[in-house]
C-alpha positions as CSV (number, residue, x, y, z in Angstrom):
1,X,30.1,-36.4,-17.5
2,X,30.3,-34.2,-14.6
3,X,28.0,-31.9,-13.8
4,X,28.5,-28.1,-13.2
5,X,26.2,-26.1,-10.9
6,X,26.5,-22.4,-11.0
7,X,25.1,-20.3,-8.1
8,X,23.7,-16.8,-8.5
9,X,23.4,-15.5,-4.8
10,X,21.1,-12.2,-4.0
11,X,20.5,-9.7,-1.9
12,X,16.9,-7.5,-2.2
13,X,16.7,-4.4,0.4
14,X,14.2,-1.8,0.4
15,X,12.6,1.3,2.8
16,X,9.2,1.4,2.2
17,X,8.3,5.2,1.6
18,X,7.5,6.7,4.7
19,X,9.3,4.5,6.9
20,X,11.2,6.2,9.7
21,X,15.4,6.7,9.5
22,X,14.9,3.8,12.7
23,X,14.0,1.3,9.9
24,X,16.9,2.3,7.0
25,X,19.5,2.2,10.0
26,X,18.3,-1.6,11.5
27,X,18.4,-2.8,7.6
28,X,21.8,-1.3,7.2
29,X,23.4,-2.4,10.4
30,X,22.0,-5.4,9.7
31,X,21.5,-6.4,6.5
32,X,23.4,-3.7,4.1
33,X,26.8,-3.3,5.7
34,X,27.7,-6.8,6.9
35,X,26.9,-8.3,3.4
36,X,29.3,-5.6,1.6
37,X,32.3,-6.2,4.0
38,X,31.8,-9.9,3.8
39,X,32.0,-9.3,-0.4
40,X,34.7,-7.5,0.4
41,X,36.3,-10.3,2.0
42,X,35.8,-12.9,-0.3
43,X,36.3,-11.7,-4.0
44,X,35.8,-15.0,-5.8
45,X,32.2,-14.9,-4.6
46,X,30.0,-12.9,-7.1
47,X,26.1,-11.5,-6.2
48,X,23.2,-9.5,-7.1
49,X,22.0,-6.5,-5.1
50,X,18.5,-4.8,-5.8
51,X,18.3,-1.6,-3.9
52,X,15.2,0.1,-4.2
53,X,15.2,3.8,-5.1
54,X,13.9,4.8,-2.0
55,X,16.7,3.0,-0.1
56,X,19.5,4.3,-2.4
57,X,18.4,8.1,-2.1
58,X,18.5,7.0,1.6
59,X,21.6,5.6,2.0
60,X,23.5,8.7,-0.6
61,X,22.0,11.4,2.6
62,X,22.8,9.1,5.2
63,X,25.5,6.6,4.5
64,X,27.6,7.5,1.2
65,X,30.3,5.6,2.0
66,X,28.5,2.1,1.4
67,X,27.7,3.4,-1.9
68,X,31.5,4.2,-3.1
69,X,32.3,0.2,-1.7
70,X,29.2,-1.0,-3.9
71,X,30.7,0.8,-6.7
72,X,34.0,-0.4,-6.8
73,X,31.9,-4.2,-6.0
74,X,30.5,-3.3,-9.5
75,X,33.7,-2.0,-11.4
76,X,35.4,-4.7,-10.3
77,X,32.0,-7.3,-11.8
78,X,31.8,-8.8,-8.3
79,X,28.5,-7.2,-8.0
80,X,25.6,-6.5,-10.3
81,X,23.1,-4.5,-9.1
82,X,19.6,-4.9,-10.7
83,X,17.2,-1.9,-11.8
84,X,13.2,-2.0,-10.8
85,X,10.4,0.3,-10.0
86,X,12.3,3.3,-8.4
87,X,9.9,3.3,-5.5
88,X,8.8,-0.5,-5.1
89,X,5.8,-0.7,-7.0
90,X,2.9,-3.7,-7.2
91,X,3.6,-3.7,-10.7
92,X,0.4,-6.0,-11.4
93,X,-1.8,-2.9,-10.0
94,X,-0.1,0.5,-11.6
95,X,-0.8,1.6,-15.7
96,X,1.9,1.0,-18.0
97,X,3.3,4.4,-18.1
98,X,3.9,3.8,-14.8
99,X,5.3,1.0,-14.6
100,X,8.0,2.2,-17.4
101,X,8.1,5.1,-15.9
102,X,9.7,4.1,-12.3
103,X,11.9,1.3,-14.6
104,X,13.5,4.4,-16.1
105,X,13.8,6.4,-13.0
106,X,15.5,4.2,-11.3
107,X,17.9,2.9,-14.5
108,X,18.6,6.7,-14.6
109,X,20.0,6.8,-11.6
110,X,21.9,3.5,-11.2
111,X,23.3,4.5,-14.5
112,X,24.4,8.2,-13.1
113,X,25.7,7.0,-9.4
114,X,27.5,3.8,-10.8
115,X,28.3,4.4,-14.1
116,X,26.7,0.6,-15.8
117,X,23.2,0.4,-16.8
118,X,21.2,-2.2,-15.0
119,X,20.4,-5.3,-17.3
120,X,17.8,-7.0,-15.3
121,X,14.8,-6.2,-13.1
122,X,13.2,-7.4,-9.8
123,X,9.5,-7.6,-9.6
124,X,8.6,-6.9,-5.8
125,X,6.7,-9.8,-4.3
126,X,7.0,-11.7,-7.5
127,X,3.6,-10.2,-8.7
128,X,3.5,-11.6,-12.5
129,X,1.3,-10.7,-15.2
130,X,2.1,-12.0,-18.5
131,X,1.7,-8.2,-20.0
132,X,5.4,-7.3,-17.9
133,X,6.7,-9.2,-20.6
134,X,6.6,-5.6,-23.1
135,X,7.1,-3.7,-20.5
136,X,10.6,-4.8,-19.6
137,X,11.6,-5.1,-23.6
138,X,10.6,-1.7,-23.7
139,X,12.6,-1.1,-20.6
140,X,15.0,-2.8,-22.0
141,X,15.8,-5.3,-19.0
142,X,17.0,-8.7,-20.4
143,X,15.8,-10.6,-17.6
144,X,13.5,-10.9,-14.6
145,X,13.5,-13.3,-11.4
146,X,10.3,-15.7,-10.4
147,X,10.2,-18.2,-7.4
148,X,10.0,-21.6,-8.7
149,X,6.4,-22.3,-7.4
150,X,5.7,-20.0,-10.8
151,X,7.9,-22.3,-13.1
152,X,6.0,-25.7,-11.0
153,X,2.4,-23.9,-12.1
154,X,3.8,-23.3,-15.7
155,X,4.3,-27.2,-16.0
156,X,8.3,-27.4,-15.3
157,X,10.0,-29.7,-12.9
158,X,12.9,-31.6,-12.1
159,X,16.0,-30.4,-14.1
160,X,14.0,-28.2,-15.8
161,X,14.1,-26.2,-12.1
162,X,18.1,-25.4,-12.6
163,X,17.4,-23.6,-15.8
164,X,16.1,-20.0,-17.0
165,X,13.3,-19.8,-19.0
166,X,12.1,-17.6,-21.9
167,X,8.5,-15.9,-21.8
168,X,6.9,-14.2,-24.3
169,X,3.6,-11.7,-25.3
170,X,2.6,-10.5,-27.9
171,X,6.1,-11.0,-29.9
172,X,8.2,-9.5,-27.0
173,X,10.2,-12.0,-24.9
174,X,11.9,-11.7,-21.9
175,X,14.5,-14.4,-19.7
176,X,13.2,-15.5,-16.3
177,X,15.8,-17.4,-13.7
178,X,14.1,-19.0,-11.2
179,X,14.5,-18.7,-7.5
180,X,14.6,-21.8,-5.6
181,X,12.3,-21.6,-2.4
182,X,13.7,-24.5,-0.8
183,X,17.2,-23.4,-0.8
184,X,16.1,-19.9,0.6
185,X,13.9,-22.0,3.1
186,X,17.2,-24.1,4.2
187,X,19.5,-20.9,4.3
188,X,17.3,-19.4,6.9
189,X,17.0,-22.7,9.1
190,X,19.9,-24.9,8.5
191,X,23.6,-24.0,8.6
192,X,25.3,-23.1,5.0
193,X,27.4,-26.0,4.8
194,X,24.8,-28.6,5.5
195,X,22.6,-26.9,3.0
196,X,24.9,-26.6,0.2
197,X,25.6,-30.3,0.6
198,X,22.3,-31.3,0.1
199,X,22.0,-29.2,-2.3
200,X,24.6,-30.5,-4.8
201,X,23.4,-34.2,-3.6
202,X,19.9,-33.3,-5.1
203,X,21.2,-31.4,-8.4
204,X,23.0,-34.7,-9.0
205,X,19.8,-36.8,-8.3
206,X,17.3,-34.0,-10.9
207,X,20.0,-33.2,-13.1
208,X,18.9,-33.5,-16.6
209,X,20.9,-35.9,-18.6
210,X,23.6,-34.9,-21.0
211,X,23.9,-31.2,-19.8
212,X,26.8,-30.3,-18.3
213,X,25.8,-26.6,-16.4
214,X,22.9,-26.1,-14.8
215,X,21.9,-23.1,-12.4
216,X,20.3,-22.5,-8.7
217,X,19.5,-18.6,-7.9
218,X,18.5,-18.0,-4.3
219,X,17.8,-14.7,-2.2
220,X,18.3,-15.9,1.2
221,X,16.4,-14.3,3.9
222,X,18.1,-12.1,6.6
223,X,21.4,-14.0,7.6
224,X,21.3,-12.5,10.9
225,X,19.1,-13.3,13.5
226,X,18.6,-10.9,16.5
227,X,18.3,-13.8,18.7
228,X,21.2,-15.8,17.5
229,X,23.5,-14.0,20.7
230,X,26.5,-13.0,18.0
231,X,27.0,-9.8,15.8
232,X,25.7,-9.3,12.3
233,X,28.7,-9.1,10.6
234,X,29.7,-12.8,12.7
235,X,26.6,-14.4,11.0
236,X,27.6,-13.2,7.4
237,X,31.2,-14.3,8.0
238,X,30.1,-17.4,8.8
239,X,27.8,-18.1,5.9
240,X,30.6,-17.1,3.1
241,X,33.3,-19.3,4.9
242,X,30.6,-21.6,4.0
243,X,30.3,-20.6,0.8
244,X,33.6,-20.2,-0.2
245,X,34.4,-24.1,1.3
246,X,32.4,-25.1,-1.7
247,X,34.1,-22.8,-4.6
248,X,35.2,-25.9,-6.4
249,X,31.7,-27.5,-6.7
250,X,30.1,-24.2,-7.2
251,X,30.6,-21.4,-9.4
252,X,29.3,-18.0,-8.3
253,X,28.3,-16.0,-10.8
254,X,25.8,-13.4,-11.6
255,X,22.8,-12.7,-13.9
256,X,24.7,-11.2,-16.3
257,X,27.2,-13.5,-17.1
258,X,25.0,-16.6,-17.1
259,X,22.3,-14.6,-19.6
260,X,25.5,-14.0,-22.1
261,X,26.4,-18.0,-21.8
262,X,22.9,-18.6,-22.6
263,X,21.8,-20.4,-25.7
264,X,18.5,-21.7,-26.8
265,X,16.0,-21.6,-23.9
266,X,13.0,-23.5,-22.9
267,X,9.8,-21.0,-23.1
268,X,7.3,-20.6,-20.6
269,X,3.9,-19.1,-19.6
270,X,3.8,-18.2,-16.2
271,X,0.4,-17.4,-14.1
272,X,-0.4,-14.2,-13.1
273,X,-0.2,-13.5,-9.0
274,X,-3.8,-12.9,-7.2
275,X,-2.6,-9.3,-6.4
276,X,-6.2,-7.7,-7.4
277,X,-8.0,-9.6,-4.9
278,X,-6.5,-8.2,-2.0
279,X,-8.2,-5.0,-3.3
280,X,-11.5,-6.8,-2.7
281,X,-10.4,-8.5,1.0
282,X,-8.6,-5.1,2.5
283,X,-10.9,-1.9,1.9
284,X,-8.0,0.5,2.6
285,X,-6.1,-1.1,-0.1
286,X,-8.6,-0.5,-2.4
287,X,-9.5,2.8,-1.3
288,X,-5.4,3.6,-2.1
289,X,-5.7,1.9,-5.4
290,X,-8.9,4.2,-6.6
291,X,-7.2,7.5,-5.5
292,X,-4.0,6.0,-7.8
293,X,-5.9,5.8,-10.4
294,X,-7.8,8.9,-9.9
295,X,-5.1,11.0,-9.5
296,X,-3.1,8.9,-12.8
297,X,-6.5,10.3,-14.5
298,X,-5.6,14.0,-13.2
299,X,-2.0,13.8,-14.3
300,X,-2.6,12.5,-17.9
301,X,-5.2,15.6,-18.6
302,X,-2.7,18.5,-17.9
303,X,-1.5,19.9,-21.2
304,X,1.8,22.1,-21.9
305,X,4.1,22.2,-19.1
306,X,6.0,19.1,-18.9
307,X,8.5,19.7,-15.9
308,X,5.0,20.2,-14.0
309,X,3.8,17.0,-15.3
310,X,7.2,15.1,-14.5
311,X,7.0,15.7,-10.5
312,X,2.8,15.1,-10.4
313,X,4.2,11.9,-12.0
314,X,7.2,11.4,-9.5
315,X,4.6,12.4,-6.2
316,X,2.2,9.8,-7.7
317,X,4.8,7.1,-8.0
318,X,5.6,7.2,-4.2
319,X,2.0,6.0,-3.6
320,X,2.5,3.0,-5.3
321,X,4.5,1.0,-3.3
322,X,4.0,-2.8,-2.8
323,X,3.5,-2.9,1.1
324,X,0.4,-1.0,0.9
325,X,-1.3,-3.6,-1.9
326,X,-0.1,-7.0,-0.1
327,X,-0.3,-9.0,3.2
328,X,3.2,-10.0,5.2
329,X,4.7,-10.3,8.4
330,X,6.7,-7.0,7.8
331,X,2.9,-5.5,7.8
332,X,2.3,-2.4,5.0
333,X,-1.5,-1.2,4.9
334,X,-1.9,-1.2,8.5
335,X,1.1,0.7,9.6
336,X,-0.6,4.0,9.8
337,X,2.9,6.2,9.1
338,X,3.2,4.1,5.5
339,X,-0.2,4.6,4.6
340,X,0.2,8.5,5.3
341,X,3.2,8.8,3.2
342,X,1.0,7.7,0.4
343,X,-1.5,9.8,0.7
344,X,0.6,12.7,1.1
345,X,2.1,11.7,-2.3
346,X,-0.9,11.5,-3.9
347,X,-2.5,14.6,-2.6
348,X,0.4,16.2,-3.2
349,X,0.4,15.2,-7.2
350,X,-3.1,16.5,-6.8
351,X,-2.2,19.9,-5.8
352,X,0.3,20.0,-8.9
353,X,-2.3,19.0,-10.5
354,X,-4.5,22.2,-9.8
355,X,-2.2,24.4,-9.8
356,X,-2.1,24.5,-13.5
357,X,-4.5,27.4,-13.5
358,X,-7.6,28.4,-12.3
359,X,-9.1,26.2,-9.9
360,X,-12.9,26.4,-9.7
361,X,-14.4,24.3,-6.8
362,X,-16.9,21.4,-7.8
363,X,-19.5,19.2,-7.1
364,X,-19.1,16.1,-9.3
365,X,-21.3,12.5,-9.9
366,X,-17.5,9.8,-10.6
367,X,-17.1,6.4,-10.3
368,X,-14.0,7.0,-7.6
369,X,-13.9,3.6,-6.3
370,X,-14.4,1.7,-9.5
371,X,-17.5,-0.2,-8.0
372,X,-19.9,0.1,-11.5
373,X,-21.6,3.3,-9.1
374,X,-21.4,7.0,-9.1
375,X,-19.4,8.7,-6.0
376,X,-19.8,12.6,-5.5
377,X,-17.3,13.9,-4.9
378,X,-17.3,17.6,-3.5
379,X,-14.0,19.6,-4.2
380,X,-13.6,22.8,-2.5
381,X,-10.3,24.7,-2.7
382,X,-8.9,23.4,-0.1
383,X,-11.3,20.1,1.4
384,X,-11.6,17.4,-0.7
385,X,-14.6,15.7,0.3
386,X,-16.0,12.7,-0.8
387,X,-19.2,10.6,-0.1
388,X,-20.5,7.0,-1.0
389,X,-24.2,5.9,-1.4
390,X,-23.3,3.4,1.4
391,X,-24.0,5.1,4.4
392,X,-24.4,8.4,2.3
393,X,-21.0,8.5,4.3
394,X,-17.7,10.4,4.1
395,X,-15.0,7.8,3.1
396,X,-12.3,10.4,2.2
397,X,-11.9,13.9,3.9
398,X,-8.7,15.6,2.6
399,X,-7.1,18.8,3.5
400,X,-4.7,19.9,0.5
401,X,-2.5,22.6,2.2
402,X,-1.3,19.9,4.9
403,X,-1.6,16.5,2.2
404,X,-3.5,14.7,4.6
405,X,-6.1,12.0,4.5
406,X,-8.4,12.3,7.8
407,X,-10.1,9.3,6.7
408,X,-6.8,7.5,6.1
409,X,-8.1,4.8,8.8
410,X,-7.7,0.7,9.3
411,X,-10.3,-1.0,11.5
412,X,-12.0,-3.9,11.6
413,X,-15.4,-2.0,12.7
414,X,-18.1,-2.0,10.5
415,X,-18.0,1.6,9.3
416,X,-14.0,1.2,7.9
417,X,-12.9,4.4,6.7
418,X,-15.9,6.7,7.2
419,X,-17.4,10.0,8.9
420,X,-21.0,10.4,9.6
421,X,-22.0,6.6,9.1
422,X,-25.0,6.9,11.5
423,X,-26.2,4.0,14.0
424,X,-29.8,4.0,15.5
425,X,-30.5,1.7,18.9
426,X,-32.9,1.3,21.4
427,X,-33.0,3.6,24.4
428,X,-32.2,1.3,27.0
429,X,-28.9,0.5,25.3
430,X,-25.9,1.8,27.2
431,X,-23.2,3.2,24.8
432,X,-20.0,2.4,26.1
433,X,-16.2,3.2,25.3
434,X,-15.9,0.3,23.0
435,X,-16.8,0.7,19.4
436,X,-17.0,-3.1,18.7
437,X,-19.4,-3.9,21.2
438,X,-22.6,-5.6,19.8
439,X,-25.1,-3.3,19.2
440,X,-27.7,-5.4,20.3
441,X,-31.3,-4.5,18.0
442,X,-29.4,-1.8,16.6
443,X,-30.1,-0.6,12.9
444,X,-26.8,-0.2,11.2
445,X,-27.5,2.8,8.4
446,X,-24.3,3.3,7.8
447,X,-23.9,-0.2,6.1
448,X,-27.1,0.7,4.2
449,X,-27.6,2.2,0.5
450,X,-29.2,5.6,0.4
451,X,-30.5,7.6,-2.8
452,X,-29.7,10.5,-4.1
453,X,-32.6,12.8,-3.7
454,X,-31.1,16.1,-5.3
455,X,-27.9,17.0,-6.7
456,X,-26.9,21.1,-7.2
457,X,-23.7,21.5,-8.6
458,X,-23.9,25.1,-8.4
459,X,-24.2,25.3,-4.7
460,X,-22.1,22.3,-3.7
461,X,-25.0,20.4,-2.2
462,X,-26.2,17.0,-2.2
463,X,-29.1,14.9,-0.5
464,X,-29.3,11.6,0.3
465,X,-32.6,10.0,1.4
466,X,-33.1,6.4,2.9
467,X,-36.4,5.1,3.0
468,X,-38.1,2.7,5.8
469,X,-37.2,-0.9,5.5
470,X,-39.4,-2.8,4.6
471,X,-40.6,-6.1,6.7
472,X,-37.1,-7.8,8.0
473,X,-38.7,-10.5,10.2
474,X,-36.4,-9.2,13.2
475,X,-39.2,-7.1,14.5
476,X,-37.2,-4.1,14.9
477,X,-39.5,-0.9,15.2
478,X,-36.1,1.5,13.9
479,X,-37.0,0.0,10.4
480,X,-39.9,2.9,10.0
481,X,-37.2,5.6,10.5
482,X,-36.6,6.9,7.6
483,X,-33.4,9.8,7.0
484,X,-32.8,12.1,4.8
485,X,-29.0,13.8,4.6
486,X,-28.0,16.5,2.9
487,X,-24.4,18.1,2.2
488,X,-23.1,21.4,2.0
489,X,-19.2,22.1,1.6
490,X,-18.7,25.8,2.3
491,X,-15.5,27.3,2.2
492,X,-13.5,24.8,4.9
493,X,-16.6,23.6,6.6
494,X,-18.8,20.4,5.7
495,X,-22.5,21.4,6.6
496,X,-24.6,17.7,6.9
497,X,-28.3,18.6,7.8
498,X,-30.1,15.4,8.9
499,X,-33.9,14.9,8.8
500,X,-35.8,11.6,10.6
501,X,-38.9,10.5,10.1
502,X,-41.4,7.9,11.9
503,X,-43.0,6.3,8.9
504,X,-44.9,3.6,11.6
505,X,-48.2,4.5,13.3
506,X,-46.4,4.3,16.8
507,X,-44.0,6.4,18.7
508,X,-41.0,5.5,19.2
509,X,-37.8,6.6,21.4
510,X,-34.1,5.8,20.2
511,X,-30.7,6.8,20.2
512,X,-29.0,8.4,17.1
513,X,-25.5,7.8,16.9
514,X,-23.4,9.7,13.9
515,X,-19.8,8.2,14.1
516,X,-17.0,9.8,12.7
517,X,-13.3,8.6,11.9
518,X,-10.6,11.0,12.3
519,X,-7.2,10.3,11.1
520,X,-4.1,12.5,13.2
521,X,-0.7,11.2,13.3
522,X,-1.4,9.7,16.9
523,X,-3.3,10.3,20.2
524,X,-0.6,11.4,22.4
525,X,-0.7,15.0,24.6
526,X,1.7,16.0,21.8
527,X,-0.3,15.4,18.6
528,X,-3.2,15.4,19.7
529,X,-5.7,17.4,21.8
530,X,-8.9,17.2,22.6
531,X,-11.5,19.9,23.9
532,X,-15.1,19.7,25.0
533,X,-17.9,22.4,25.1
534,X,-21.5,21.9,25.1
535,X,-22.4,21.6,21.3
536,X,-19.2,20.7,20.0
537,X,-15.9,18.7,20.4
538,X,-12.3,20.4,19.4
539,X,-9.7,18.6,17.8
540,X,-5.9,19.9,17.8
541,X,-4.1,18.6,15.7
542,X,-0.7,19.3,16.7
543,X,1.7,17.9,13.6
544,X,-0.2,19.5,11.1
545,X,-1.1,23.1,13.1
546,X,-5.2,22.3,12.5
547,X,-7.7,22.5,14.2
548,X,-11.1,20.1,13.7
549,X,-14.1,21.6,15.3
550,X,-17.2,19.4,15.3
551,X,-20.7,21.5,16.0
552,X,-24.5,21.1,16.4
553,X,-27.4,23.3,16.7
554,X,-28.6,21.2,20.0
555,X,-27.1,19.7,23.1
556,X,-25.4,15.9,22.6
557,X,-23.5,14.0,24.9
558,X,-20.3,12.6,23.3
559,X,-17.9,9.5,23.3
560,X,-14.3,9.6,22.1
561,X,-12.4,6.2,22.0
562,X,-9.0,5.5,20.3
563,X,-8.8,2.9,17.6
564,X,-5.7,0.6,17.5
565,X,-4.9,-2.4,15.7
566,X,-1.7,-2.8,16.2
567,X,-0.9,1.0,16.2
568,X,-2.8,4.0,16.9
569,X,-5.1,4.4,13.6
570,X,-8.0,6.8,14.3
571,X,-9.8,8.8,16.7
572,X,-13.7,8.0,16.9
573,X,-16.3,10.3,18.2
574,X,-19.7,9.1,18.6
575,X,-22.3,12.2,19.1
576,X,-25.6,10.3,20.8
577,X,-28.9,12.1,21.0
578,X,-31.9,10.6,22.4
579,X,-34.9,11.3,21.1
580,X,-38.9,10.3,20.2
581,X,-41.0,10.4,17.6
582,X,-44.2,10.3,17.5
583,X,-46.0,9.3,14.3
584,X,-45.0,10.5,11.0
585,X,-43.4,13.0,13.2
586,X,-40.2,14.7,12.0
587,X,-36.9,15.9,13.4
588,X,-33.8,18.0,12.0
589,X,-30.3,18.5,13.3
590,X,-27.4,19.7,11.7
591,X,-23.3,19.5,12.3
592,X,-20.4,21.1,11.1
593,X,-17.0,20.3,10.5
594,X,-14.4,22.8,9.8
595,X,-11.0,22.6,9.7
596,X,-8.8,25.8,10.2
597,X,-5.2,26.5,11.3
């Protein structure tokens, strides 16, 4: 009996929200448009596109005309074209509205531009959880794609690999193909004819006895390689001469033909993805994650006007994109522009949020980042500011007229994320322009837990107190300072009053370092600039027309030093103040922040 291996071949292409019109043009010239004219060229070769939302509202503004080939593709059933989260979500990490919510979006409008209603789905970055199972039968999506490693950890091998599988929870089922690693692997390192050889050498080796049909699925990476010295739309010609060399061994088809062939299935339980703990290893993720749900929180309390509801819903779905929750060559958290996007959705489902009547400014006690502690979270009309007990620090700082984040930082400093996480050293120590130099016998109360002393809601003021370390064995003589810090939000300004103490029974001499992360859309003479006067530092920012004034009631001496990984991420500014204490001596200084146009 001879064996029949069908071939489903994909395509998956997406923009990441924020991502400049530089990045949609280098996918299209080089991953879009030279996979659609090689279709084109050779009609007895079927495939599967998944454009994201994001990257078909791109392409309709900037290239239509790929969108009326891709149509007839699909009238003519060369092409199916999958549905999804409209804006790339990591489905594992967003609520189940949500989740059906972008489904439907983005079936809405595949069903609108192309006139067919998308049958299956594509889960970005293969993040499973058994629970996706009822949300794409509610979705109605037949059928989903995993990479084989998930059908290897769910106990399937061999043959079993060249088949789909049926899942199931809580009485709703769903079909799964699986998508064969190795052959994307090959695709990317070998050329297609040498890979499709082997490939019908080992189906013939693992094929399971007495079966006649049997499938392979594979999304091969990017067919063109900028160093390969030949055009794009060479590489893909290439690859389906390949292909097409092989159309009597191989039958092309597509997801939606090989589900309606389908007859009793093998069932599977597949393991969930890890995508939770990179919540726990990347702070900025996580700090993305709690504002989601936050604002998801917001959203699901307003009450009568559902068109206003709709777009809060629609703004918070652009902050859930996959990039930002996952690590990857292509990067995503720390690209600074990606993560602003974000939070500019957010924000910006925030302010549709408030806008539902009277907004009354707040001082509230909320577990923001889901850590089993309170937050307090002080919300003026237009400052959002919020502070931790770590540091009794600033960890977000948002101004709502502009949607912007000026804590919207990545770092791999100590204080990630943060304004007024405060650093005491020894005199002698000589500051310099680096931020990650070791602080040697330096007391690091910004990584410390303070307690709140007093809490008035009324006035929008909150003090924090941190109380002499006790006996560390390091000798340090900073461990009888002991600060108190108290917060004010007035109108735009953030008032933080700090009081020291020397709890010992000797003097002592130290510098007090407050440090402060400011988030701008770069450093350059024209977004940012930077003024200095004797009790106070002025920040223009020039994309978003503000400007950040920092002020004290004494004298400082400043430092102002760039932080990059990668990219420009932040601005730092380190305010150092020497002073002594005598015993059970203390000393008070304020600042103020303000932010103004």
């Amino acid at each position: 009996m001879k064996h029949r291996l069908s071939i489903i071949l994909g395509s998956h292409n997406h923009i990441p929200q924020g991502a400049g019109d530089d990045v949609g043009e280098h996918i299209y010239a080089t991953r879009l448009k030279p996979l659609i004219q090689a279709l084109l060229r050779y009609p007895k070769i079927s495939g599967v596109l998944h454009y994201s939302g994001v990257l078909l509202n791109w392409l309709e503004a900037q290239h239509p005309e790929l969108l009326m080939v891709l149509t007839n593709l699909i009238s003519r059933k060369q092409v199916e074209i999958l549905g999804g989260g409209f804006y790339e979500p990591m489905m594992p990490l967003i609520p189940q509205t949500d989740k059906i919510g972008q489904i439907e979006m983005l079936t809405a409008y595949i069903r609108k531009k192309f006139g067919k209603r998308p049958q299956g789905c594509w889960i970005p970055e293969a993040a499973w959880e058994q629970q996706l199972v009822g949300v794409l039968h509610t979705c109605g999506m037949n059928y989903t794609f995993l990479e084989d490693r998930h059908f290897i950890a769910a106990g399937l091998s061999g043959g079993a690999l060249y088949a789909p599988c049926i899942s199931e929870n809580q009485g709703k089922i769903t079909t799964v193909f699986p998508l064969s690693t190795r052959l994307r692997q090959n695709f990317a390192s070998h050329e297609a004819g040498v890979v499709l050889e082997g490939l019908l050498q080992t189906f013939a080796a693992e094929a399971v006895p007495g079966t006649q049909t049997a499938l392979v699925t594979v999304f091969p990476d990017q067919l063109y390689r900028e160093d390969a010295g030949e055009p794009p739309e060479q590489s893909y010609g290439r690859f389906f001469e390949a292909l097409s060399r092989f159309q009597g061994d191989l039958d092309f088809t597509t997801p939606g033909k090989y589900y309606k062939t389908l007859g009793r299935q093998r069932k599977a339980y597949f393991p969930g993805d890890l995508a939770r703990k990179f919540l726990i290893d990347c702070p900025e993720s996580n700090g993305l994650y709690t504002k989601m749900m936050f604002t998801h929180a917001l959203i699901n309390q307003l009450r009568g006007d559902k068109a206003r509801k709709q777009n809060a819903r629609e703004e918070l779905w652009k902050g859930q994109g996959y990039t930002l929750f996952c690590a990857g060559s292509t990067g995503g958290i720390h690209r600074a522009p990606l993560r602003k996007a974000a939070y500019k959705a957010l924000l910006g489902a925030e302010k549709i949020c408030r806008n539902q009547g009277k907004f009354t400014p707040s001082l509230l006690a909320f577990d923001f980042d889901l850590d089993g502690c309170p937050e307090y979270l002080f919300q003026g009309r237009n400052i959002n500011c919020y502070v931790q007990r770590t540091g009794a620090s600033i960890f977000e700082l948002d101004y709502l007229p502009k949607t912007w984040n000026y804590l919207d930082t990545f770092s791999a400093e100590p204080f990630r994320r943060t304004a007024f996480a405060d650093l005491l050293t020894p005199p002698e120590y000589s500051l310099t322009d680096a931020p990650r130099s070791a602080f040697a016998g330096a007391r690091f109360c910004g990584k410390e837990n303070y307690e709140l002393v007093d809490m008035e809601r009324s006035q929008g003021r909150a003090s924090f107190r941190l109380p002499p370390r006790k006996d560390t064995g390091d000798g340090l003589y900073l461990d009888n300072i002991e600060m108190e810090k108290q917060y004010l939000l007035k109108q735009d300004t953030i008032n933080v009053h700090y009081t020291l103490t020397n709890c010992g029974t000797e003097p002592v001499t130290f510098k007090f370092i407050p440090r402060i992360d400011l988030a701008f859309s770069g450093d350059g003479e024209d977004q940012l600039k930077v003024f200095r006067q004797t009790r106070g530092i002025e920040f223009r920012d020039i994309k978003n027309e503000l400007t950040l004034s920092l002020t004290a009631d004494r004298d400082f001496d400043g430092r102002i030093v760039p932080i990059r990984q990668d990219q420009y991420q932040s601005t730092c500014l380190m305010p150092v103040l020497l002073l002594t204490l005598a015993a059970e001596e203390k000393w008070e200084t304020g600042f103020k922040l303000g932010i103004s146009h």
